[in-house]
Kinemage of the C-alpha trace (Angstrom):
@kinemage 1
@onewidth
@group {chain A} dominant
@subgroup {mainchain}
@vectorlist {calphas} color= white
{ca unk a 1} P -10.438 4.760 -20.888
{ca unk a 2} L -10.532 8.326 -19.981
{ca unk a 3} L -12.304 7.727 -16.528
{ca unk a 4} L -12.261 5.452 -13.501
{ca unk a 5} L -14.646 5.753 -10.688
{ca unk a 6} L -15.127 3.657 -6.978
{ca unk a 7} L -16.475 3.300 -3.985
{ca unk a 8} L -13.994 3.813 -0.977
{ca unk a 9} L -15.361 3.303 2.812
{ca unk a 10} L -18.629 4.908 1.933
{ca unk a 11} L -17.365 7.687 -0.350
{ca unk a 12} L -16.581 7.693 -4.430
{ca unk a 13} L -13.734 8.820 -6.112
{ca unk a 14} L -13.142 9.397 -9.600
{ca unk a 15} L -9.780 9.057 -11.404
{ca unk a 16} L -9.514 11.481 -14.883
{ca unk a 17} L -7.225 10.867 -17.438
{ca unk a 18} L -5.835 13.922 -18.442
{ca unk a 19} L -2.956 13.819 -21.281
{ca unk a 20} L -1.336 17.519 -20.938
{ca unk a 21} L -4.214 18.879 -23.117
{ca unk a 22} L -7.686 21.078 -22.722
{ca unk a 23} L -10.899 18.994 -22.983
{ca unk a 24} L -10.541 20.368 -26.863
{ca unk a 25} L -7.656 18.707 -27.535
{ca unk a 26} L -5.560 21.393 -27.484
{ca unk a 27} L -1.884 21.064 -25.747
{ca unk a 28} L -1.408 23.077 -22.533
{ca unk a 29} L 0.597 25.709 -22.444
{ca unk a 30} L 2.903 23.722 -19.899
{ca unk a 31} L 4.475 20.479 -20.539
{ca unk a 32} L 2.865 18.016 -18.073
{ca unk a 33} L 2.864 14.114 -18.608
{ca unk a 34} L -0.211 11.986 -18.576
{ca unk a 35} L -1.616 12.310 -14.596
{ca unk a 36} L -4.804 10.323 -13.125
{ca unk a 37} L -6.576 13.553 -11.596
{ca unk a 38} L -8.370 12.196 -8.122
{ca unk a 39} L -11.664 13.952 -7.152
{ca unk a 40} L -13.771 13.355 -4.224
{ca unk a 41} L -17.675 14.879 -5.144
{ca unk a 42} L -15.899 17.259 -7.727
{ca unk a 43} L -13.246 18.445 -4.865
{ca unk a 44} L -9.845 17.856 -6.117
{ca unk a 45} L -7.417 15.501 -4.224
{ca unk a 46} L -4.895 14.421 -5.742
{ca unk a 47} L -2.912 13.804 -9.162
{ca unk a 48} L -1.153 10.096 -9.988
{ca unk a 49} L 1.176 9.541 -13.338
{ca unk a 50} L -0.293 8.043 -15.857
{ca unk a 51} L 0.963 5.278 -17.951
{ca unk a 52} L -0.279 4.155 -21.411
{ca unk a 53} L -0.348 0.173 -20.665
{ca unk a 54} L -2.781 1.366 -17.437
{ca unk a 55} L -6.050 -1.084 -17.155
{ca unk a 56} L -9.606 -0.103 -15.104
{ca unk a 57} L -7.832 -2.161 -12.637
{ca unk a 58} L -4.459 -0.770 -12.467
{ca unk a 59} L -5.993 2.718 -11.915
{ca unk a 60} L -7.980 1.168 -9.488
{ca unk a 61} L -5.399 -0.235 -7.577
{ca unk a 62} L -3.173 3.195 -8.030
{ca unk a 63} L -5.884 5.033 -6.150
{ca unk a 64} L -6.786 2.373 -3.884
{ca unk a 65} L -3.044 2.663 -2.431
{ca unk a 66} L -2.947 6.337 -2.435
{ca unk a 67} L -6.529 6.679 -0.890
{ca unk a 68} L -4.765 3.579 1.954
{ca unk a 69} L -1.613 6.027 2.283
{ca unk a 70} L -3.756 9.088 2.902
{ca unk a 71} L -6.782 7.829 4.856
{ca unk a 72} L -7.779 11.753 6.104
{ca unk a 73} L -8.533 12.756 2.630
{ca unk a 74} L -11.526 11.231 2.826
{ca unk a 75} L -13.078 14.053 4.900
{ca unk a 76} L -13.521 16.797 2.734
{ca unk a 77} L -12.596 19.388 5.090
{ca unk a 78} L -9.313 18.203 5.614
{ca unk a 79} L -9.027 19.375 1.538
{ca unk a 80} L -7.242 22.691 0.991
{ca unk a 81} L -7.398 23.738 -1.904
{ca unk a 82} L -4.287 25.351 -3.788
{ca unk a 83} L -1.562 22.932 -2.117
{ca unk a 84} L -0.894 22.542 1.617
């Protein structure tokens, strides 16, 4: 499973595996663990560790809590971009 998507109040989000590598395969020049990248129509969110036992479900539930936690995220223009 290298993608998760759903449908939060209205708006879906889409978790991406990514495993510290390029979309080639090849490792990044920075160590980085296995991270569940959130998106939000293709604007960034957030990130979420990875583990290798996670299930369509578990992801799910990972985001759902985040997306709970962080309710203003939703509205794209409270996204900056870059940290903040």
């Amino acid at each position: 499973m290298e993608q998760v998507t759903l449908e939060f109040r209205g708006k879906q989000i889409t978790a991406t595996l990514n495993r510290g590598q390029t979309l080639s395969g090849e490792p990044l020049g920075r160590s980085e663990p296995p991270m569940w990248y959130l998106t939000i129509a293709g604007t960034a969110l957030t990130k979420l560790p990875a583990s290798p036992s996670d299930s369509e479900a578990e992801v799910q539930r990972k985001v759902l809590a985040w997306l709970e936690a962080h309710p203003d995220m939703l509205d794209r223009d409270q996204i900056v971009l870059g940290g903040g």
